[in-house]
Each structure stands twice: as structure tokens, then as C-alpha cells.
N, C-alpha and C positions, 0 to 999 in steps of 0.2 A: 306834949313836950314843948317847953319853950323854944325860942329860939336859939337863946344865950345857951342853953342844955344840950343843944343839938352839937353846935357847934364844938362846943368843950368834950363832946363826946367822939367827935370828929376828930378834932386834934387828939384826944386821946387815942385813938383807934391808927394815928397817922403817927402820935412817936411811938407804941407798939410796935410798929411794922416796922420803922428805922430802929429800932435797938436790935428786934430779931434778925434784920438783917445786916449789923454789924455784927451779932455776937457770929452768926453763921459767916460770916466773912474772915474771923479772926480764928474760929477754930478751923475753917478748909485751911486758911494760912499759915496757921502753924502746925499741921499733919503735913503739909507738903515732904518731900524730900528737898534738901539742901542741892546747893551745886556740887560740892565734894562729895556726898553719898548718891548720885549722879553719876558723879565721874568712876567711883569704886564700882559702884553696877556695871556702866558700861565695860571697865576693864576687866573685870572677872567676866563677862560674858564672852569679850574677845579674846582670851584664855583657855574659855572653855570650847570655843567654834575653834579656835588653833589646833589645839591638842585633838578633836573630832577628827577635824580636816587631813590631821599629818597621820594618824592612826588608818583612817581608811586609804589613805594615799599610801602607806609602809604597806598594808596588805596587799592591794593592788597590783604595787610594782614589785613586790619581792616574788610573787611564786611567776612573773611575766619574765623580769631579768633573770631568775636563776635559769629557767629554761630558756634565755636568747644565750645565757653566756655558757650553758651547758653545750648548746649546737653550736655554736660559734669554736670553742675550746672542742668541742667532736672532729671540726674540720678542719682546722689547723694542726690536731694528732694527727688525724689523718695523711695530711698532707707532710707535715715533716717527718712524721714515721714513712712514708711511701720515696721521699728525694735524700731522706738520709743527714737530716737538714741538721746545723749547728745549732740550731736557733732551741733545741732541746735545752729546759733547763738541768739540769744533775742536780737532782740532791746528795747524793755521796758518792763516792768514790774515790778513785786516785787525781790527789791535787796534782796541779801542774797539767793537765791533759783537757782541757776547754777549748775548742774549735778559734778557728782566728776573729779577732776579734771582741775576746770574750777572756777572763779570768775567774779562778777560783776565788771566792771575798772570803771570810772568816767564818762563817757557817754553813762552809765546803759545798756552797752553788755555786756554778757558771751563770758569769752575769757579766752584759754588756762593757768595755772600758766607761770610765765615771766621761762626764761631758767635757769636752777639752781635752783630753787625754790620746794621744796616737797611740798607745802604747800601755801597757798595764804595769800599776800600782807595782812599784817596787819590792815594796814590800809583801805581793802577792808570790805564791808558788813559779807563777808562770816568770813574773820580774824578778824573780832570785834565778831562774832558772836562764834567763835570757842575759842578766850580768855575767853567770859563770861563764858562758858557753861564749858570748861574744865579743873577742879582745877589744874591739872596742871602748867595752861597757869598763874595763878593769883599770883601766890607766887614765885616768884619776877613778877608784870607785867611788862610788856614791857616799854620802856619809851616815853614820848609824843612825837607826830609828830616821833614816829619810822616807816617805809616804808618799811621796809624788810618783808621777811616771818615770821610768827610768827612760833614761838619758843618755844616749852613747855620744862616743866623738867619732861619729862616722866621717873619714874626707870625704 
């Protein structure tokens, strides 16, 4: 083999090697994934570790809280069944009879005055019951479909 053969067969044998290793450079390059199908992956994943997360976390704590607020709600029957206590709520009964502090609302519970309120909702049993009975409350009465607390002119 000459020398001039050698050579030629060198350079040949040396752009072989650079074309294969552009062609291999442009197809890893273009199978890559994209920034946005990237970003679509990462967000379905964090989607799917959420939903994981909040499902074992809802199992956890539901059968933990029903049993802390089953004993909790045990002893507080207890205790206002045992002192007699207002703090019961009614689901039915005779409107107008709710311990102090407390009025019948529209679907006949006893339930705390609203915030701000000295006094219950006018328009509750208890505040119809409390304009009739207190002269007070009648001279000026209150005006129809008024909502507020009632409001006497106590001197």
C-alpha cells in the first residue's frame, strides 16, 4: 500500500466516523422530549402524587376524627344531660321555649343569638314572643318583616 492510499483511506475511515457521529447526534436529538412535553409529564405526575397523597390522608383521618368527635360529642352528652344544661340543641318541639340565650331559627333548632345580637331575631318565636309580652317592645313596634333583634325602649 502506497502511501498516498493510506492516507486516503484514513481520511476516508476519519469522515465515516464524523458523519456517523452526526447522524447519531441528530436522531438522539430529535427523539428527545420537548420543554412543554417536560412540563406536561411533570404536571400529570404531580396530579397523580396529589390525588395519592389526599386519598391516603381522607382514609387516615376519617375513621381517627369520627372516633375523636364520637368521644368528645359522648362527653359533652353526658355532661349536659347530667347539669341539665341549655347548651342542648332541639330539633323539634314547641317554638318559643329555648333556654336563655338561644332562639328557635326556621328549621325549629335552638341555636345561639346570631353575633351581635343581645337579644333574638325578631322575627323568631322567642322575639314575637318577647314584643308581645314586653310594653316596652309595643310603643313604637317594630316594623313588618323587620329581622333584626328586637329592640325595646327600656328607660
Amino acid at each position: 500500500m502506497t502511501l498516498a492510499r493510506a492516507a486516503a483511506l484514513g481520511a476516508l475511515v476519519v469522515a465515516a466516523v464524523v458523519v456517523a457521529a452526526f447522524a447519531g447526534y441528530e436522531i438522539g436529538h430529535s427523539s428527545r422530549d420537548t420543554a412543554s412535553d417536560a412540563r406536561k409529564a411533570r404536571l400529570a405526575a404531580e396530579r397523580t402524587a396529589f390525588a395519592d397523597a389526599r386519598a391516603a390522608g381522607y382514609r387516615r383521618t376519617r375513621s381517627s376524627g369520627y372516633s375523636r368527635g364520637f368521644t368528645e360529642g359522648s362527653k359533652q352528652g353526658a355532661k349536659d344531660g347530667a347539669s341539665g344544661s341549655s347548651t342542648i340543641t332541639r330539633i323539634s318541639g314547641t317554638p318559643g321555649n329555648c333556654g336563655a340565650g338561644h332562639y328557635t331559627n326556621t328549621a325549629g333548632r335552638c341555636v345561639p343569638y346570631p353575633s351581635g345580637y343581645g337579644a333574638p331575631p325578631a322575627s323568631s318565636p322567642e322575639g314575637k314572643k318577647i314584643i308581645q309580652t314586653d310594653p316596652s317592645c309595643q310603643n313604637p313596634p317594630p316594623p313588618p318583616n323587620y329581622k333584626g333583634p328586637v329592640q325595646c325602649n327600656n328607660p
